[in-house]
Every structure is written in C-alpha cells, then in structure tokens.
C-alpha positions as CSV (number, residue, x, y, z in Angstrom):
1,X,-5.8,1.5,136.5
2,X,-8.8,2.4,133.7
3,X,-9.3,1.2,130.5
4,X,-7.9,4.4,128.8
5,X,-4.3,3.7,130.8
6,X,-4.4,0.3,129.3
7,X,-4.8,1.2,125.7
8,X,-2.1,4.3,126.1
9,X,0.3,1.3,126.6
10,X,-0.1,0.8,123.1
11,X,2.1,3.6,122.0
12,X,4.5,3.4,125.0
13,X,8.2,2.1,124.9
14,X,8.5,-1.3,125.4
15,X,11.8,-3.2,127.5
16,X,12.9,-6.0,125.5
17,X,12.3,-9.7,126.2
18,X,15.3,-11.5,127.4
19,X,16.4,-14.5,125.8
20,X,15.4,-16.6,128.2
21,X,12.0,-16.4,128.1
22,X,12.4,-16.0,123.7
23,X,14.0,-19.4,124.6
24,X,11.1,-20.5,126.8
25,X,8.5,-19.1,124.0
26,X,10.1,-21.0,120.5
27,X,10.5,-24.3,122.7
28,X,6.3,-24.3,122.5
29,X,4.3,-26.6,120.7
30,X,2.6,-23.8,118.2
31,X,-1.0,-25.2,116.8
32,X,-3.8,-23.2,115.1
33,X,-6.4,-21.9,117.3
34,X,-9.6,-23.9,116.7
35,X,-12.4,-21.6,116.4
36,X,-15.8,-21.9,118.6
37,X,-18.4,-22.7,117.1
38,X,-22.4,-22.2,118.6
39,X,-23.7,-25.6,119.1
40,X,-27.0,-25.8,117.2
41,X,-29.6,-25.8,119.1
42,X,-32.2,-29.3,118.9
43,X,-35.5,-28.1,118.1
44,X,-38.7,-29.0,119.8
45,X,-41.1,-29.6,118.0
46,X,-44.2,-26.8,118.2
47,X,-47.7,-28.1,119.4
48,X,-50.6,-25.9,118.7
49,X,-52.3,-25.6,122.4
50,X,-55.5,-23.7,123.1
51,X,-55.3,-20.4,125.4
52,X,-57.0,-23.1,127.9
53,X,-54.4,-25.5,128.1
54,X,-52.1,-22.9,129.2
55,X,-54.3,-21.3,131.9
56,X,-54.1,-23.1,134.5
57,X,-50.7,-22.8,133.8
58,X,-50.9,-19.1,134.3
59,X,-53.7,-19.0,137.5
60,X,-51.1,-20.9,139.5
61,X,-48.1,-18.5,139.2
62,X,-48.9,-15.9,142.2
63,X,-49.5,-19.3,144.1
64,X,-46.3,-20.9,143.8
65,X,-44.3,-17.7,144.5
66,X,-45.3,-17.8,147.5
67,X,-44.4,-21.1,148.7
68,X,-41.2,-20.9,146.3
69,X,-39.1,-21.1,149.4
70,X,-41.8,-23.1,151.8
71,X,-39.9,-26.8,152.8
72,X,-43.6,-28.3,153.2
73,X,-43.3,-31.2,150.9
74,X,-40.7,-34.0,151.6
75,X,-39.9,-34.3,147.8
76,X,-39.6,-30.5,146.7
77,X,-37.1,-30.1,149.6
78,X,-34.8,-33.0,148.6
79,X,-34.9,-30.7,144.9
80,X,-34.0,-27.9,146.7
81,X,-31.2,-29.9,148.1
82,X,-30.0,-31.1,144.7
83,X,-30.3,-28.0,142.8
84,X,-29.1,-25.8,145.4
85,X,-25.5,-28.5,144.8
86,X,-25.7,-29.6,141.5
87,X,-22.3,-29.1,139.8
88,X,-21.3,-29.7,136.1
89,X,-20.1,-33.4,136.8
90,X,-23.5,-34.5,138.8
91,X,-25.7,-33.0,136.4
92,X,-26.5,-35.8,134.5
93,X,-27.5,-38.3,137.5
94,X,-29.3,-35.5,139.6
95,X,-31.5,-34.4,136.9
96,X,-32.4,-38.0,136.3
97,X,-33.3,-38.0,140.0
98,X,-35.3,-34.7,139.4
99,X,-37.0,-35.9,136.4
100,X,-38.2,-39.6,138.2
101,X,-39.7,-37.6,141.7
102,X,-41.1,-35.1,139.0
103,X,-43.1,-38.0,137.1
104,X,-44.3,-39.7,140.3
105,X,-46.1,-36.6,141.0
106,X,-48.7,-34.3,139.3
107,X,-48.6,-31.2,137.4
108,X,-49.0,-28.8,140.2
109,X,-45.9,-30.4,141.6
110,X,-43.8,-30.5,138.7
111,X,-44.8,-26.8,138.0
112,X,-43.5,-26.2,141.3
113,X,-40.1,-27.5,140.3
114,X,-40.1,-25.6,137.1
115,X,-40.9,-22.5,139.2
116,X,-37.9,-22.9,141.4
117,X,-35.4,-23.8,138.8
118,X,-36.4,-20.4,136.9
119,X,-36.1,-18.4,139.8
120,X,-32.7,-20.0,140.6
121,X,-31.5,-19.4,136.9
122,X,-32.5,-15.5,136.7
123,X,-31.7,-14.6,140.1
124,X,-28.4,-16.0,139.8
125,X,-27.1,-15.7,136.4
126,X,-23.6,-17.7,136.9
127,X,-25.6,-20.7,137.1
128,X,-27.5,-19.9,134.0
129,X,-25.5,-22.2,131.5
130,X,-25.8,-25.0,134.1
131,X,-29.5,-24.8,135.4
132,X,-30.1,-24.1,131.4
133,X,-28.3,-27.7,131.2
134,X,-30.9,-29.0,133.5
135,X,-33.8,-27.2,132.1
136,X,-32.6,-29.4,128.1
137,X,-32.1,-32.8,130.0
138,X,-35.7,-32.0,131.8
139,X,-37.4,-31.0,128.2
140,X,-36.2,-34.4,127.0
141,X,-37.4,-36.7,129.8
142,X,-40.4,-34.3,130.3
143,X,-42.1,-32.8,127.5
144,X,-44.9,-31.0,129.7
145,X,-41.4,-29.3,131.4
146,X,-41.0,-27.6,127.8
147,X,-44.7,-26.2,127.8
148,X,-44.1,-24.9,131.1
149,X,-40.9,-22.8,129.7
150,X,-42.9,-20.7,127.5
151,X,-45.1,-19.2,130.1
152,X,-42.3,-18.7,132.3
153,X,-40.2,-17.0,130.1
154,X,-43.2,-14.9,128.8
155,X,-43.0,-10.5,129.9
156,X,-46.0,-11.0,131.5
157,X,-45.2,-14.4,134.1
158,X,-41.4,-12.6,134.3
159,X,-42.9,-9.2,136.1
160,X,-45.5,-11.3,138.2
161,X,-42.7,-13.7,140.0
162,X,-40.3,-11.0,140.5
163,X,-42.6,-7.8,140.8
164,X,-41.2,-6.0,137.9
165,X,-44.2,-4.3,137.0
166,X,-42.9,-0.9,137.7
167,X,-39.4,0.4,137.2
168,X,-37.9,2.1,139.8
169,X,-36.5,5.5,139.0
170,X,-32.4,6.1,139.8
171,X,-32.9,8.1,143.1
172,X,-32.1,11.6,144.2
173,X,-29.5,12.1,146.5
174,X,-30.2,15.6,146.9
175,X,-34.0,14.5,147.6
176,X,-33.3,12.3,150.6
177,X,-30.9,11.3,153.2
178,X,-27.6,9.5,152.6
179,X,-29.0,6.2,154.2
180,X,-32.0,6.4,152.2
181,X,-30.2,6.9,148.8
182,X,-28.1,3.9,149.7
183,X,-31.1,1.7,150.9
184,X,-32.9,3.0,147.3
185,X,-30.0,2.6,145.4
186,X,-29.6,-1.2,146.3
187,X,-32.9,-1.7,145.7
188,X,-32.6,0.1,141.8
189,X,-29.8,-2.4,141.5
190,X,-31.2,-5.4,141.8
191,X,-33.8,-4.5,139.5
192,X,-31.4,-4.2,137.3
193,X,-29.5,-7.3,138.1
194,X,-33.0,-9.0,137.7
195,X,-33.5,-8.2,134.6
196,X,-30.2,-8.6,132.8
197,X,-30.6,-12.2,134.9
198,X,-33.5,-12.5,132.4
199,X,-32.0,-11.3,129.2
200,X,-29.2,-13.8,130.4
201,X,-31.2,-17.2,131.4
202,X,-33.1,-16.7,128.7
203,X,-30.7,-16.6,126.1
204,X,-29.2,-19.8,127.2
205,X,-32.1,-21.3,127.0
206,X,-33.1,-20.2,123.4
207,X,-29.2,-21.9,122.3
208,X,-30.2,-25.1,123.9
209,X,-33.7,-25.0,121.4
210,X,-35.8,-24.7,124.3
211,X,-37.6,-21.1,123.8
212,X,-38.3,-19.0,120.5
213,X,-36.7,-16.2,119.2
214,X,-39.9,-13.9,120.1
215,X,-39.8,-15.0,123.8
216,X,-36.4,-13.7,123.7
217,X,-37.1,-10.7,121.9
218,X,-39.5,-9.5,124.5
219,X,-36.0,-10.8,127.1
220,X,-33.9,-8.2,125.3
221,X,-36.7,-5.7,125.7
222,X,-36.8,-6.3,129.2
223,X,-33.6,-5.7,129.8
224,X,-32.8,-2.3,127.8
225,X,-36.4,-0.5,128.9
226,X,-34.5,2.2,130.5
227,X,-30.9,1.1,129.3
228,X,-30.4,4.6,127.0
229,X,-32.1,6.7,130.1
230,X,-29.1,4.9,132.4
231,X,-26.2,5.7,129.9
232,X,-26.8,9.3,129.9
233,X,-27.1,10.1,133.8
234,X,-24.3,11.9,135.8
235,X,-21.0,9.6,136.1
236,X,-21.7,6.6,138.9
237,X,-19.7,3.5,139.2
238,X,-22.7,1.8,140.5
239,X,-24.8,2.9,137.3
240,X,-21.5,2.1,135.4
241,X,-21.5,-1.2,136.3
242,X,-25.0,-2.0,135.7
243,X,-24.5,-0.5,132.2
244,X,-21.4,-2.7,131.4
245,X,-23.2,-6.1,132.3
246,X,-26.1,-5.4,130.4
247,X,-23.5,-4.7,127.3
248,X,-21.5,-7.6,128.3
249,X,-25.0,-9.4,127.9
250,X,-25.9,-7.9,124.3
251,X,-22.0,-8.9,123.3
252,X,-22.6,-12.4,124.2
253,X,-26.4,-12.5,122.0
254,X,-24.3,-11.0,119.2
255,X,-22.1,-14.0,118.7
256,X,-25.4,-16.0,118.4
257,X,-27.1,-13.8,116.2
258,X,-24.2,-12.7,114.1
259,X,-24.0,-9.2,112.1
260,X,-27.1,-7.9,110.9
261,X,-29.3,-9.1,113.6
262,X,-31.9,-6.8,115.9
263,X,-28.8,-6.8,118.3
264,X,-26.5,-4.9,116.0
265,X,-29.3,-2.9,115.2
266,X,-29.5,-1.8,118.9
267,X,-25.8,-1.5,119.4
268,X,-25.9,1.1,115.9
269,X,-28.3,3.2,117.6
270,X,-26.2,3.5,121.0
271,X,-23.1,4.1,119.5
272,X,-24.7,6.9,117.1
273,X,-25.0,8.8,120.5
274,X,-22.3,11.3,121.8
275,X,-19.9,10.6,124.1
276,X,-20.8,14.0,125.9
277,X,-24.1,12.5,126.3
278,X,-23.4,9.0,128.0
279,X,-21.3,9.5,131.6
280,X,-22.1,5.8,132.7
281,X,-21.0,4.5,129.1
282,X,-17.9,3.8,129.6
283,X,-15.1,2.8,127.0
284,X,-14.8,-0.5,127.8
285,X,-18.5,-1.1,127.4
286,X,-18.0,1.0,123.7
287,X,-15.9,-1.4,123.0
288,X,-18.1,-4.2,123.3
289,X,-21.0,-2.4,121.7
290,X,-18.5,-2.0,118.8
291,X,-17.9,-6.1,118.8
292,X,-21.7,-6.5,118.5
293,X,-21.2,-4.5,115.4
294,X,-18.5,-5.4,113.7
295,X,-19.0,-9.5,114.6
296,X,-20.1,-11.4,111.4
C-alpha cells in the first residue's frame, strides 16, 4: 500500500457504520482540541568572548574524538553509564549527578562530557529532545556548558568530529560490483543520517534558547547541501527515504518558524520543481513540503 492508494480512498464508496459503534461514538465525552503551542524558549544571555577564549576550545576537538569512546577515567565512564540509560523520568536527578562530577573537575573534563553528549544527540536523533533536555538543565547549573554549545554546533567543529568534510557522491552500480555498491551505499547513508541528525539536535536545542538562529542556519545548510541533487536521481527507496526524513525535518522547523520564514522559502523553491524531474520526491514528502508552506 503507497500513499497514492491511500488518498484514492477518498473518492471510493464507503460501507456504512453500524449502529453500534454510532452508539459507541455519541456516548464520548466530546471536548475542543487544545492547540500546541511552542514553548518559548529562555534566553541566555550573550557574553562578548575574544577569539582566544574560544581557542582552546577549538585545539582540543580532534583530541577528544578520539578518546570519545576510551573508558580511561573512572568519572567519564560512570557518564557514559548514565547517559547511555537516562530516560525521561530520571532526567532530572541524573543530570544533577552529571552536573556535580562535571564541577569537581576542570574544563578539559567537562568539555569531554559536552563532547560525548553531542555525539550522542546527532548520531542518534530519537534522543534528541531528551539529551536536548539535558544539554538546558546543564546550561543552567553550568554556564561554561553553554559556551561550549556554540563551538559544537558551529559547520566547522560539526565536519571535524564526524569527518564531514567531503560529501560522498551516490554510487554507480554499473561502476562497481553489487557488494561494493551496497558497502558504498551504506556508507552515503549515514552521511546522510549524520547530517539530518544535525539539522535535528540542533533545532532542539535552538527551542530550548540554547543556540542562535545563525548556528542553525548554517544546521539547515548542512543538511540540504546536496538535498535538490538527491530529489532528482533515478527512483531508489533508499534515496527515497533519506529524502523523506530530511523533509520530515524541514516540516518540524516550520512549525517553529511559522510562514514566511527561510524554511518556506526553501520549501517554495522545491516544489517549483517538476514532478518529472524529482524520482526520490515522493508524494508523501510533497505533502509535507506543502505543510511547510501553507503553515502560518
């Protein structure tokens, strides 16, 4: 079943509903629907820091990828622990724990932390909302965890930790052998998971008041630097799929930016594009692009 066999239901002859379940349906409790509303983010407030202050911030970077995963330090692998368990109802008392072993230590250390934390919330987007969670609660018992943010989400730290300098090319099948297209395939596809794990942690973090609108500017960029070349290669649910969730992503930026924003803007310019010419965009992922839109 496809989207298009969905929406042709539309038009189709429909069996009646027996009374029993009309019965079932007028015995409900009917209320208004409440709508959402974004919770406004708090905002930190700005300190003017010299390019020095943040360079040793930067030097370290390469070092602490390297030992992201290293169990060398009694502390840092009790935080593993916790982070790598922390659900929604322990969040509060195991980022209090994280935040006292943080301040017992120094910088280095706590960059460390920070470090991990990132990598866990981009590498794993359906933990972004909660490691975002952690990242707020952190910010307020630590304010040096909030100048660490903005060099971590910065283009430049993003393509360092997660060697994203170069994008890698959708490969050739008829170039190579099947095993080989496969092996290159998966590795095109976390790229892309990568990145839209970007666009994503970072967007929860700019609701929560934690990053500026610029950082995630350069997020959104990230994501969609070959999002138009993707849309218009030969039909491939793989390269489908990719294409949907980075959609699914703009959708869910348009409901905090609202009509009008540089993510309407974007969506405009995708739609404006044939059908003919965009195999991998499917309808469903028109539809959201329409949503992003049409959203006020």
């Amino acid at each position: 079943m496809n989207s298009t066999l969905l929406y042709s239901f539309r038009s189709a002859v429909h069996l009646p509903i027996p009374p029993s379940v009309l019965d079932m349906i007028g015995a409900m409790q009917l209320a208004p629907v409440a709508p959402i509303y974004i919770k406004k983010p708090k905002k930190f407030a700005l300190q003017r820091r010299s390019p020095a202050d943040d360079s040793w911030r930067r030097d370290i970077i390469n070092d602490l990828k390297a030992t992201i995963r290293q169990k060398d330090d009694p502390d840092y692998e009790v935080i593993i622990g916790i982070i790598n368990k922390v659900v929604k109802s322990t969040l509060d008392e195991k980022t209090k724990t994280i935040a006292e072993t943080i301040s017992k230590r120094d910088q280095t250390f706590r960059m460390r932390v920070v470090n991990f934390i990132f990598d866990r919330g981009v590498s794993m987007p359906f933990y972004a909302k909660l490691l975002a969670d952690m990242f707020a609660q952190l910010c307020e018992a630590l304010p040096a965890v909030h100048d660490d943010l903005q060099i971590y989400c910065s283009l430049d730290t993003f393509n360092k930790m997660f060697d994203q300098s170069k994008t890698i090319s959708f490969p050739d099948l008829t170039s190579m052998s099947k095993q080989q297209f496969e092996d290159e395939l998966c590795t095109w596809h976390k790229q892309k998971e990568l990145r839209r794990g970007f666009g994503v942690f970072a967007s929860e973090l700019h609701t929560r008041g934690l990053i500026s609108e610029n950082l995630l500017h350069e997020a959104v960029d990230t994501v969609l630097s070959d999002f138009e070349e993707n849309i218009r290669k030969p039909k491939n649910e793989v390269v489908s799929e990719s294409v949907d969730q980075v959609v699914t992503l703009l959708s869910e930026m348009a409901k905090l930016f609202g009509k009008g924003s540089f993510i309407s803007d974007k969506a405009k310019q995708l739609l404006a594009i044939p059908k003919t010419d965009t195999p991998c965009l499917g309808m469903r992922s028109r539809f959201k692009l329409e949503d992003c839109v049409h959203k006020v």
